[in-house]
N, C-alpha and C positions, 0 to 999 in steps of 0.2 A: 701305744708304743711298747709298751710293759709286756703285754700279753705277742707282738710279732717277738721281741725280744727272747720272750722262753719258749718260743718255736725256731727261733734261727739257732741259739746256741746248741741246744742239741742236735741242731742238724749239721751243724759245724763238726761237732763232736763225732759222732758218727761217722762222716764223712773222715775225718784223721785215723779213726776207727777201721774201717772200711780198707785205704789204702791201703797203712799197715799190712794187715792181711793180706791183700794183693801182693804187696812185696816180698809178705814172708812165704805163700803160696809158692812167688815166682825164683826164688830162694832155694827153695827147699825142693821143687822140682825139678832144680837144674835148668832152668830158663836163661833167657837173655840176657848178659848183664846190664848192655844197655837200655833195656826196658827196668831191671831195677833200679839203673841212675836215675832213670825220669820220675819212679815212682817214689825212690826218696826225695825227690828235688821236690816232686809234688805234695808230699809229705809233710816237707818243713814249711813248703810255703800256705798249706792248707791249716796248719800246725798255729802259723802266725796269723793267719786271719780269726780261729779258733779266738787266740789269748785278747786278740785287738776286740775282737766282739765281748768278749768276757769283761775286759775290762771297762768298755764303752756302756756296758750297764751296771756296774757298780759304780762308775762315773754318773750316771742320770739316774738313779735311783737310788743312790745312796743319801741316808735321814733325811 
């Protein structure tokens, strides 16, 4: 469990990582706004599975 655990969070990570960009990308190119809605919306919600995973392993592996 320890060892799927420090493969998901930085792929969580990443992945917040990743949008970001996307959005600042689609930003800064004068794209869609409505594709930036979605990308921040995706954002905070990939944002929240990040912290809920983060925490869900200081919860089981903590002392």
């Amino acid at each position: 469990m320890e060892t799927s655990m420090n493969i998901i969070v930085p792929i969580a990570i990443a992945a917040v990582a990743l949008i970001l960009i996307a959005g600042l990308w689609n930003m800064l190119r004068g794209g869609s706004p409505n594709l930036s809605q979605k990308l921040m919306r995706a954002r905070v919600l990939m944002q929240f599975a990040a912290i809920v995973l983060m925490m869900g392993a200081l919860w089981l592996f903590a002392g």
